[in-house]
Legacy VTK file of the C-alpha trace (Angstrom):
# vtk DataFile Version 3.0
C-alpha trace
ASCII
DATASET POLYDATA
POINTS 164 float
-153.194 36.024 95.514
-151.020 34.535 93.386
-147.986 35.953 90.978
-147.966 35.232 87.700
-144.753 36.359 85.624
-144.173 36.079 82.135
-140.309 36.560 82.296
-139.526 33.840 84.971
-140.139 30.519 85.758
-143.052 29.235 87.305
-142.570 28.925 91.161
-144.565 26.591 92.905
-145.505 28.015 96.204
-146.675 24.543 97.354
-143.180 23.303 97.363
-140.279 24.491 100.231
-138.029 24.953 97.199
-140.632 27.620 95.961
-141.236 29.191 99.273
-136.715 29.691 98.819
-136.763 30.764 95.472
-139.490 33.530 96.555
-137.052 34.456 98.727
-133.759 34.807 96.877
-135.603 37.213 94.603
-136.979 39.087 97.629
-133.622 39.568 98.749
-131.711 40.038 95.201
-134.498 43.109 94.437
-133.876 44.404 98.157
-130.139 44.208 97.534
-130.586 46.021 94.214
-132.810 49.038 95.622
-129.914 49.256 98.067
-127.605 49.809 95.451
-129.515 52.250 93.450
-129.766 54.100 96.315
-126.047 54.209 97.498
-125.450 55.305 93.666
-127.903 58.024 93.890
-126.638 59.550 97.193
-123.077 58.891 96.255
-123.551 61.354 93.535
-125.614 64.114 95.805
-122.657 63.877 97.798
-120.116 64.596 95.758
-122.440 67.528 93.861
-123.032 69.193 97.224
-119.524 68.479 98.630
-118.572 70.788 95.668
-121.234 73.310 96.437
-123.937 72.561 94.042
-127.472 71.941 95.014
-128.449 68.150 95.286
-131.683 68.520 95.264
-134.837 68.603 98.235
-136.814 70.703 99.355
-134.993 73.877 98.375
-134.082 76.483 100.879
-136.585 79.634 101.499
-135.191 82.496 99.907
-134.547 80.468 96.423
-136.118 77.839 93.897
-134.387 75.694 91.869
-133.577 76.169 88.064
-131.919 73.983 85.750
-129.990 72.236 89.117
-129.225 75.302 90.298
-130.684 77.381 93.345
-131.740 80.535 91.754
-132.509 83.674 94.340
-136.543 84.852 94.652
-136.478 88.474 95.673
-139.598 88.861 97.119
-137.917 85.757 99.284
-134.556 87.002 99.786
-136.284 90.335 101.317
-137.508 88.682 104.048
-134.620 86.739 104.510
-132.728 89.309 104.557
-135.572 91.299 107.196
-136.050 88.021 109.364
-131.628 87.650 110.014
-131.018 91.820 110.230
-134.076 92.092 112.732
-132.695 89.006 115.021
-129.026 90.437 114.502
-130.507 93.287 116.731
-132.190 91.392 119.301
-135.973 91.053 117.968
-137.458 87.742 119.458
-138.992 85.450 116.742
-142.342 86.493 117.751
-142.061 89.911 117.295
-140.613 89.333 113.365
-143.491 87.235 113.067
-145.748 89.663 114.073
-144.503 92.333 111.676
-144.041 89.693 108.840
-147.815 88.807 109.606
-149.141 92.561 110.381
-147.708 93.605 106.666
-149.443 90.487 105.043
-146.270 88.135 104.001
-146.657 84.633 103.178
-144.600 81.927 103.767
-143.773 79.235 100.642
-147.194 77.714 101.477
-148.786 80.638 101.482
-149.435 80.481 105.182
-149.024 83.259 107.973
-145.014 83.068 109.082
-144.691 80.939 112.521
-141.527 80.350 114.579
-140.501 77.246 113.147
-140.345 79.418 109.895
-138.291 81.676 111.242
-135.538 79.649 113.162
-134.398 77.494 109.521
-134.194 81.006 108.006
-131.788 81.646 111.027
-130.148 78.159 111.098
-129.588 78.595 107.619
-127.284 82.076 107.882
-124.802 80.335 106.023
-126.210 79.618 103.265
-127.412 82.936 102.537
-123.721 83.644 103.149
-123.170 81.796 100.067
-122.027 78.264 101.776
-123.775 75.087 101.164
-124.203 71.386 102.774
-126.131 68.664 101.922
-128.153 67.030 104.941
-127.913 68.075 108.712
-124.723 66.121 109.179
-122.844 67.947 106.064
-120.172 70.135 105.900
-120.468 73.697 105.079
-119.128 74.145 101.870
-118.601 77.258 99.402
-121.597 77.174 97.109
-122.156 77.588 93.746
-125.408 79.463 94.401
-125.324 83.688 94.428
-125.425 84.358 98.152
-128.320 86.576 99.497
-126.426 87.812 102.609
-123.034 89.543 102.694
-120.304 86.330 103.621
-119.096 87.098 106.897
-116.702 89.499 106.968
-117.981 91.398 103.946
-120.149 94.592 103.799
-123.520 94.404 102.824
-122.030 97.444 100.144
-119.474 95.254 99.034
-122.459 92.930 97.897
-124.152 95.462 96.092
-121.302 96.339 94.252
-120.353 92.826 92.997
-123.920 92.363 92.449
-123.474 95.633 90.423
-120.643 94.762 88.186
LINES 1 165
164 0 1 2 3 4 5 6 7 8 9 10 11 12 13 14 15 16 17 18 19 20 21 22 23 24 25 26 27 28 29 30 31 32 33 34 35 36 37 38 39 40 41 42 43 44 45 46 47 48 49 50 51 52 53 54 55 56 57 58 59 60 61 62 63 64 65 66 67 68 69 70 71 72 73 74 75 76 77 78 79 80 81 82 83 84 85 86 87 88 89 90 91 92 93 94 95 96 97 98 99 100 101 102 103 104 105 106 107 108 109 110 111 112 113 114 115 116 117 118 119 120 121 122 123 124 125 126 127 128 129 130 131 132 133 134 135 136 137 138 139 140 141 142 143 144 145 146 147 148 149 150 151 152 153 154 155 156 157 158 159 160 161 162 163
């Protein structure tokens, strides 16, 4: 196959000097993409290192709207089910079971499994109103409405700042 451009110069692959040129731009693309991505995550960083969502796969219990993580009640309900029922000692499979036996869907629309269940658990504090960005982040105080009391608050203090 061979490359024809219309914005550079001709590069003659039969030569060594072409074979090097092929090369340099190779590398000065691969150096670029590089770049564009240190940019990119240099700004998700800083957005979710000040508790705004950065984007991905957005967390169960909210979708994203304008940039911002936005709560989905049917969502936060079972959130809110799935953490109160392991808070007093049900085992994953029996939540799943219930979850299943009342007809609740996942995101996908699939039955709930396990796996499901455990980010919803991992994920406490963010439903606490915290927020990081990757596995290795910090928690940080988000700018997203919390579905779960923060620790040390009552679920009735909640309702009433939900209520003003």
């Amino acid at each position: 196959i061979s490359l024809i451009s219309v914005t550079e110069e001709v590069v003659n692959d039969d030569t060594g000097l072409g074979n090097v040129y092929r090369a340099l731009m190779l590398f000065v693309a691969e150096q670029e993409r590089i770049n564009i991505t240190k940019r990119t995550s240099g700004g998700r960083k800083i957005k979710a290192a000040r508790g705004g969502y950065s984007g991905g796969r957005p967390p169960y219990g909210y979708t994203p709207v304008d940039g911002k993580l936005v709560i989905v009640p049917d969502e936060a309900e079972i959130v809110r089910f799935v953490i109160r029922s392991k808070e007093n000692g049900a085992t994953y499979q029996t939540i799943c079971n219930h979850l299943n036996a009342e007809g609740k869907k996942n995101r996908s629309g699939s039955k709930f499994s396990i796996s499901t269940l455990q980010v919803i658990i991992e994920n406490k504090p963010l439903y606490q109103g915290m927020y990081r960005y990757g596995k290795d982040g910090e928690w940080v105080k988000g700018q997203h409405e919390p579905i779960l009391p923060s620790a040390g608050k009552e679920e009735s203090d909640v309702d009433q700042t939900a209520a003003d």
